[in-house]
VEXDREN-2710 file (C-alpha; in Angstrom, 1 decimal):
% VEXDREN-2710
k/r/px/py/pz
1/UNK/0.0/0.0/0.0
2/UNK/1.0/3.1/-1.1
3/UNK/0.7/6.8/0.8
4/UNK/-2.2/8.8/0.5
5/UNK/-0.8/11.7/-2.3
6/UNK/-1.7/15.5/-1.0
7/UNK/-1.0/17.6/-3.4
8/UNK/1.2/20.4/-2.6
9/UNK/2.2/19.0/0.9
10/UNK/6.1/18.2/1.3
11/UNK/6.0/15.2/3.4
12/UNK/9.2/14.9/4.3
13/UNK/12.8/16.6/5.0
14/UNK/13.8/15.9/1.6
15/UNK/11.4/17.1/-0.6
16/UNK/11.1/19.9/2.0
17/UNK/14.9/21.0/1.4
18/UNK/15.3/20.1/-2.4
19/UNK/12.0/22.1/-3.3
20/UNK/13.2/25.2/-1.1
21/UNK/16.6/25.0/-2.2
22/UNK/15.3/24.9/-5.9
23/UNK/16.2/29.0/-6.4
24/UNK/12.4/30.1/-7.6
25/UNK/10.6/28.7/-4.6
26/UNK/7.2/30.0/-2.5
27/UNK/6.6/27.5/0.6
28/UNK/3.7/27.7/3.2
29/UNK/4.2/27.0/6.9
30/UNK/1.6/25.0/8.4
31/UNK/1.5/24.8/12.7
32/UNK/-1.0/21.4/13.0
33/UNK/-1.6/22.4/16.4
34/UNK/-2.7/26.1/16.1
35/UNK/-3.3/26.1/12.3
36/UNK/-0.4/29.5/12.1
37/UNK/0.3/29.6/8.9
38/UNK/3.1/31.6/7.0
39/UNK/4.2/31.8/3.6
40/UNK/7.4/32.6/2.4
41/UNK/9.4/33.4/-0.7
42/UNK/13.1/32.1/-1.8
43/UNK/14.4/32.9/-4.4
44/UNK/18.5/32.4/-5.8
45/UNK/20.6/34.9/-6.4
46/UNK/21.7/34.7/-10.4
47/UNK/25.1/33.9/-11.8
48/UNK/26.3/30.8/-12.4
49/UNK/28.6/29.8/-9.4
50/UNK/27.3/27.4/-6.5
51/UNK/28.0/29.1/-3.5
52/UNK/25.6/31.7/-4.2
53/UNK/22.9/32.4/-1.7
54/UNK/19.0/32.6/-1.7
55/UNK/16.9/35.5/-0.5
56/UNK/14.0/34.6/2.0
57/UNK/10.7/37.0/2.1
58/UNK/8.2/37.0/4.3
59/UNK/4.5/37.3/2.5
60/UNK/2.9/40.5/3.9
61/UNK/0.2/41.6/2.1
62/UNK/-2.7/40.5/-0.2
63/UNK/-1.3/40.1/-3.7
64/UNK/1.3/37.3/-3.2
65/UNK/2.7/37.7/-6.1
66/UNK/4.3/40.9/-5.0
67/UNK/3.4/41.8/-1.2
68/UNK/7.1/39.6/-0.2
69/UNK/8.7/41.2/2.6
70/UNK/12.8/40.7/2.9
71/UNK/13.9/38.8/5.8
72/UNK/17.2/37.8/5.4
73/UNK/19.7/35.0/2.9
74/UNK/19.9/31.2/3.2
75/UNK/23.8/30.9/2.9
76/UNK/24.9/27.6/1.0
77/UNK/26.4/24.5/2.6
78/UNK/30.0/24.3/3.4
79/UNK/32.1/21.2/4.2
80/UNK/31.4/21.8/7.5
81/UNK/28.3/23.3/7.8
82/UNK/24.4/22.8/6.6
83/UNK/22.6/26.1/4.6
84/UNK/22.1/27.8/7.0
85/UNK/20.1/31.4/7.2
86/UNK/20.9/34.8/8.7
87/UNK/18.8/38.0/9.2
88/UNK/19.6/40.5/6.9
89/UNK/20.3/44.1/8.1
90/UNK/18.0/45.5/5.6
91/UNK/15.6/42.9/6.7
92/UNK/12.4/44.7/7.7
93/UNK/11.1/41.9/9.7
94/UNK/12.5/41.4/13.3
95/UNK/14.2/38.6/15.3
96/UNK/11.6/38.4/17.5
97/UNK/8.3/38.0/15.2
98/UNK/6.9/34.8/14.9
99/UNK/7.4/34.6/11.3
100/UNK/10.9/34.8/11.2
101/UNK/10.9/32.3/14.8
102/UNK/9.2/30.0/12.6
103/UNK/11.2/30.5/9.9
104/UNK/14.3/29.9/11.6
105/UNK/13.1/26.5/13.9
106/UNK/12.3/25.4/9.8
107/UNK/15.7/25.8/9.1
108/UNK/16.3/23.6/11.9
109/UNK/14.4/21.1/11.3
110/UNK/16.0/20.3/7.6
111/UNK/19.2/19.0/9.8
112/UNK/17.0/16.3/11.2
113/UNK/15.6/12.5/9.2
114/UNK/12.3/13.6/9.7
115/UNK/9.6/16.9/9.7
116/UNK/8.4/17.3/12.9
117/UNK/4.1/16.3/13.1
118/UNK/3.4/19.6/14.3
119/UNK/4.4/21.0/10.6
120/UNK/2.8/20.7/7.6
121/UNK/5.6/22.4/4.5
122/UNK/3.4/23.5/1.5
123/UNK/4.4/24.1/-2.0
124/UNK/2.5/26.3/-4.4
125/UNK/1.5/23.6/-6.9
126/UNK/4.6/25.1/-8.9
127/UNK/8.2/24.0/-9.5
128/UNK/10.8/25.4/-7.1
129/UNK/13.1/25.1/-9.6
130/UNK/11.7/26.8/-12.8
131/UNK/8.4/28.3/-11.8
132/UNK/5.8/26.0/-14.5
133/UNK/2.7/24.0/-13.2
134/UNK/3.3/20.7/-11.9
135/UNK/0.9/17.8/-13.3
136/UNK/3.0/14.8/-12.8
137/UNK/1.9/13.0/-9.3
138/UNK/5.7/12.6/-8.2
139/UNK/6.2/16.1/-9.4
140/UNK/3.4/17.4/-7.3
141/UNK/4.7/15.5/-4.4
142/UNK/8.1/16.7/-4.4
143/UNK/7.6/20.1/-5.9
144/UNK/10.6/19.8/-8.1
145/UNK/9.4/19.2/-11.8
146/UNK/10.4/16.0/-13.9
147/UNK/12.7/18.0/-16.6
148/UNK/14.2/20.0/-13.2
149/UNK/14.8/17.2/-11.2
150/UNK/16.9/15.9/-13.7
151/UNK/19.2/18.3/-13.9
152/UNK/20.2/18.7/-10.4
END
């Protein structure tokens, strides 16, 4: 037996990473126990070398298309060290919101084998990669398109 498909939920710490990693990515943050939810932005900086980083906004008004907020950058893995992300000092959203809290306990939970129950990761029905409509059930469940996931 098979699981259950939802579309658009990221059921686990891989998909989660790989789709928010994918440099054109807009992810939903789901609390199961009080139903918070935030929704975020992260998008990779262009050029063509790996260590650059992505840039992490907060949505903050009605049109979320364009209503993104700046929080801070998602600085690539190292030898040592996971991504790991860092307020920005432009950032207009503080330490101590809960968006950026929540933001930053995600984060944390990426280092660990599974996604706490408590969280529920959305993706937008689109590729994190490229941006187009996913309509391939694996696709939908990892949020990474077929002709994307290929070339990672």
């Amino acid at each position: 037996m098979t699981a259950k498909l939802t579309p658009g939920l990221l059921a686990d710490v891989e998909s989660a990473r790989t789709f928010l990693l994918g440099g054109n990515a807009t992810i939903t943050l789901v609390s199961t126990g009080t139903g918070v939810r935030y929704t975020y932005r992260v998008k990779r900086a262009k050029g063509d070398k790996d260590n650059r980083p992505w840039f992490v906004g907060l949505l903050s008004g009605p049109d979320n298309s364009a209503n993104y907020t700046f929080m801070g950058t998602i600085w690539p893995a190292t030898k040592t060290t996971p991504p790991t992300f860092a307020r920005g000092s432009s950032g207009k959203v503080s330490d101590n919101a809960p968006s950026m809290k929540a933001f930053r306990w995600f984060m944390g939970c990426l280092a660990y084998p599974n996604l706490p129950p408590s969280l529920e990761v959305w993706h937008e029905g689109r590729c994190g990669r490229c941006g187009h409509k996913l309509t391939v059930p694996e696709s939908i469940a990892s949020g990474i398109g077929p002709v994307c996931a290929g070339a990672a």
